[in-house]
C-alpha positions as CSV (number, residue, x, y, z in Angstrom):
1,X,14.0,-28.0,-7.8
2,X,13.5,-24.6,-9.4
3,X,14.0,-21.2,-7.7
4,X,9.5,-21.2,-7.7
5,X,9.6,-24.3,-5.4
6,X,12.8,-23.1,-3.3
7,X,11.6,-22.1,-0.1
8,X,13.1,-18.9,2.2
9,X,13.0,-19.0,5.9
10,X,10.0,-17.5,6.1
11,X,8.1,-19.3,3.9
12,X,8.4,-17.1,0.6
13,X,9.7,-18.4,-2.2
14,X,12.4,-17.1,-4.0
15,X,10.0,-15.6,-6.3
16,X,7.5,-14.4,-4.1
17,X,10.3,-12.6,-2.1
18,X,11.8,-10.9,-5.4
19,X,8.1,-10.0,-5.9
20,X,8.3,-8.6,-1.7
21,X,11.0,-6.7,-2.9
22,X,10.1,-4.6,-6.0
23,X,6.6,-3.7,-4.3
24,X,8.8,-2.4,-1.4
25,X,11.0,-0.1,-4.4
26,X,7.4,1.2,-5.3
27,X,7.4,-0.7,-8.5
28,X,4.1,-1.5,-9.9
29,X,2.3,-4.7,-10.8
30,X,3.0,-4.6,-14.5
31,X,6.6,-3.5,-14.0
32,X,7.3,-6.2,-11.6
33,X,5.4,-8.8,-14.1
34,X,8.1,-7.3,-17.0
35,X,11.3,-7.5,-14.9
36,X,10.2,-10.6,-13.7
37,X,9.1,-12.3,-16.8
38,X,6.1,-13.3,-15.4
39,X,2.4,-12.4,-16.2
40,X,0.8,-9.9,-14.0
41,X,-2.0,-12.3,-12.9
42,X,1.0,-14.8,-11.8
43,X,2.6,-11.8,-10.3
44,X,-0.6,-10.3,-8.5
45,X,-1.3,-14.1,-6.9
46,X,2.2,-13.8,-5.5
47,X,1.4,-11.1,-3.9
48,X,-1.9,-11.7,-2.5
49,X,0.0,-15.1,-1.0
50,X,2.5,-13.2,0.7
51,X,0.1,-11.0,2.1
52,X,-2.0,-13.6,3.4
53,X,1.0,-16.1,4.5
54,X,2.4,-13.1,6.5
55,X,-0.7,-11.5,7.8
56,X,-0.1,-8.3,6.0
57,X,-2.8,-5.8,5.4
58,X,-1.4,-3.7,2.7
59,X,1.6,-2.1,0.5
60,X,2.7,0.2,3.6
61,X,2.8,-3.6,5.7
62,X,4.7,-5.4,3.0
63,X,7.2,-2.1,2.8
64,X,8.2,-2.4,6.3
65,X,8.2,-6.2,6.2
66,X,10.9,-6.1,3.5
67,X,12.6,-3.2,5.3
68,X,12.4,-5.4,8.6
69,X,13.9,-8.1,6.0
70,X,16.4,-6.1,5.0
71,X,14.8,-6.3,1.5
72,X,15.2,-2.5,0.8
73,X,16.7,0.0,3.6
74,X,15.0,2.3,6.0
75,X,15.9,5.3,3.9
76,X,14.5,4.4,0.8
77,X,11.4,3.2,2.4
78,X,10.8,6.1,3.9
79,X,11.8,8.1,0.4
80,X,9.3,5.6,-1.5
81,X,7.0,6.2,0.9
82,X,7.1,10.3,0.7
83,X,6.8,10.1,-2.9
84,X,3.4,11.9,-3.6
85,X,1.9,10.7,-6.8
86,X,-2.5,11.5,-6.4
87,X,-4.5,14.3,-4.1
88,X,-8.0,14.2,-3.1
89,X,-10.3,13.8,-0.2
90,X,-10.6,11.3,3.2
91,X,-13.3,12.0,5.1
92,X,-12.8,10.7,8.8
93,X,-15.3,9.3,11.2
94,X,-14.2,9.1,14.9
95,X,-16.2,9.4,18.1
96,X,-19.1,10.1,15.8
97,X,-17.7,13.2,14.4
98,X,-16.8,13.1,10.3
99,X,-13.7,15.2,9.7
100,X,-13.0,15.8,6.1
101,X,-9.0,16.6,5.2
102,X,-7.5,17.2,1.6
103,X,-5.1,14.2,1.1
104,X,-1.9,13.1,-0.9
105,X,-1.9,9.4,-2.0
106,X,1.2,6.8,-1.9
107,X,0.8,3.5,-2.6
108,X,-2.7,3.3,-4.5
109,X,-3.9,-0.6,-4.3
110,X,-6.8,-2.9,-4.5
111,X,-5.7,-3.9,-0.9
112,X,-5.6,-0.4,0.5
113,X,-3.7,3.2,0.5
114,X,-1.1,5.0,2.2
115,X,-2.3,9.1,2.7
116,X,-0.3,12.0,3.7
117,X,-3.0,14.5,5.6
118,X,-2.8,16.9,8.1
119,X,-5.9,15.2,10.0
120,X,-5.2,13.5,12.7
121,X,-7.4,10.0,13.2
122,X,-7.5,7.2,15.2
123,X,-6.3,3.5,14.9
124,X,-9.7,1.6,13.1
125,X,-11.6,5.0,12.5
126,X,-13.8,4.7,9.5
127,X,-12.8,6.6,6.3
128,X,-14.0,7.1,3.1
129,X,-11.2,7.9,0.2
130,X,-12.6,10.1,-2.5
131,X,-9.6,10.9,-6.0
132,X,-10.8,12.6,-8.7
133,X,-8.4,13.7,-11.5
134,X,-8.5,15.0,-14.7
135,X,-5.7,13.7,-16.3
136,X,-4.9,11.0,-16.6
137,X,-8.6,10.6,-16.0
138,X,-9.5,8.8,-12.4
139,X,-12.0,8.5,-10.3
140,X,-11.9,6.6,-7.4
141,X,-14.0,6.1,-4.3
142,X,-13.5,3.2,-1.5
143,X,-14.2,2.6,2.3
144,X,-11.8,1.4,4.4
145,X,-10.4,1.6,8.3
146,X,-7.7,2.9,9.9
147,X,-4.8,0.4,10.5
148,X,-1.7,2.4,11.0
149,X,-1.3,6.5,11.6
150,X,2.8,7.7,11.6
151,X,3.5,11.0,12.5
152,X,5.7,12.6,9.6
153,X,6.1,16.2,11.2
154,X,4.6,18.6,12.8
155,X,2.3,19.2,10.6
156,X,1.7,16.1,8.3
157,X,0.6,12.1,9.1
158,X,1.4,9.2,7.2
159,X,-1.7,7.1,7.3
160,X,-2.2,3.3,6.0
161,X,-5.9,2.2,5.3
162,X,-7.2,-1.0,4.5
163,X,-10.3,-0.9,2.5
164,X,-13.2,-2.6,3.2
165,X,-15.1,-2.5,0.1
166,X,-13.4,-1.1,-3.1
167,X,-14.2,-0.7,-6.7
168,X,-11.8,-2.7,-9.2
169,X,-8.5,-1.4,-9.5
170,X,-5.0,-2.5,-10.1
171,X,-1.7,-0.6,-9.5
C-alpha cells in the first residue's frame, strides 16, 4: 500500500494531510503541486476532499484544523494569517443597513477569503468583496456570508467569508 492509500486517524491520507499542511504554511496551490510532485488539478481535488470530509468552509477552517492537528503551531498561524498580501472593498449588509469598510485580504480562494477591516459584522451577514489592482492586474468581485469574525485589536477584525457565488479563480 502506498502512502496515497494509507489512511490517518482522521480519515486523511497521508497525502491529503501533507496537502493540510502546506495550505496551513500559506503555500499556494501551484507551490504545493511542485513540492509535492503532484499536478495542481490532483492537488486542488485533495483539497476540496479534505474540505468536504471535514466539514470545512475555507483556508482560515483548514488553518486552524491543522493548528488544532498540530500540523503548524499557533504562532505561525496567526503570523500566516496577519500577512497582508491584497486591499480593497467589503461592503456589509446587517439588520438591513450596508456598511462599506476598506479591507486587507489573506488567504484569497475559490472557497472564500480571510479580511482584515475595521468594520465590525455579524456571524452570516451578507457581503460583497470588491479588489481591484493595478499591478499585477486583478479584478475581483464575489458574494459571500459571514462564517467567522475574530477580533485582532482594538481596532482591527479578522473576518473569514465563504462565498456564495464567485467568478473563476485559483490561488
Amino acid at each position: 500500500m502506498n502512502d496515497e492509500e494509507t489512511q490517518i486517524d482522521d480519515g486523511l491520507t497521508a497525502n491529503e494531510v501533507q496537502v493540510l499542511k502546506l495550505l496551513a504554511e500559506g503555500k499556494g496551490m501551484a507551490e504545493i503541486a511542485d513540492t509535492m510532485d503532484l499536478t495542481e488539478d490532483r492537488t486542488r481535488n485533495h483539497r476540496k476532499h479534505i474540505m468536504k470530509h471535514l466539514n470545512l468552509y475555507n483556508l482560515t477552517d483548514l488553518t486552524n484544523y491543522a493548528a488544532k492537528r498540530g500540523l503548524v503551531s499557533s504562532e505561525e498561524r496567526v503570523a500566516k494569517r496577519l500577512g497582508v498580501e491584497l486591499s480593497g472593498t467589503a461592503t456589509f449588509t446587517t439588520f438591513g443597513r450596508s456598511v462599506e469598510s476598506r479591507i486587507k485580504v489573506k488567504n484569497l480562494s475559490a472557497d472564500g477569503v480571510y479580511v482584515l477591516s475595521g468594520a465590525t459584522p455579524e456571524m452570516d451577514d451578507v457581503v460583497k468583496i470588491r479588489i481591484h489592482q493595478e499591478t499585477p492586474r486583478l479584478l475581483f468581485e464575489a458574494e459571500g456570508k459571514v462564517t467567522r469574525v475574530d477580533q485582532l485589536d482594538e481596532d482591527e477584525r479578522g473576518i473569514a467569508i465563504q462565498f456564495q457565488n464567485i467568478p473563476d479563480l485559483d490561488h
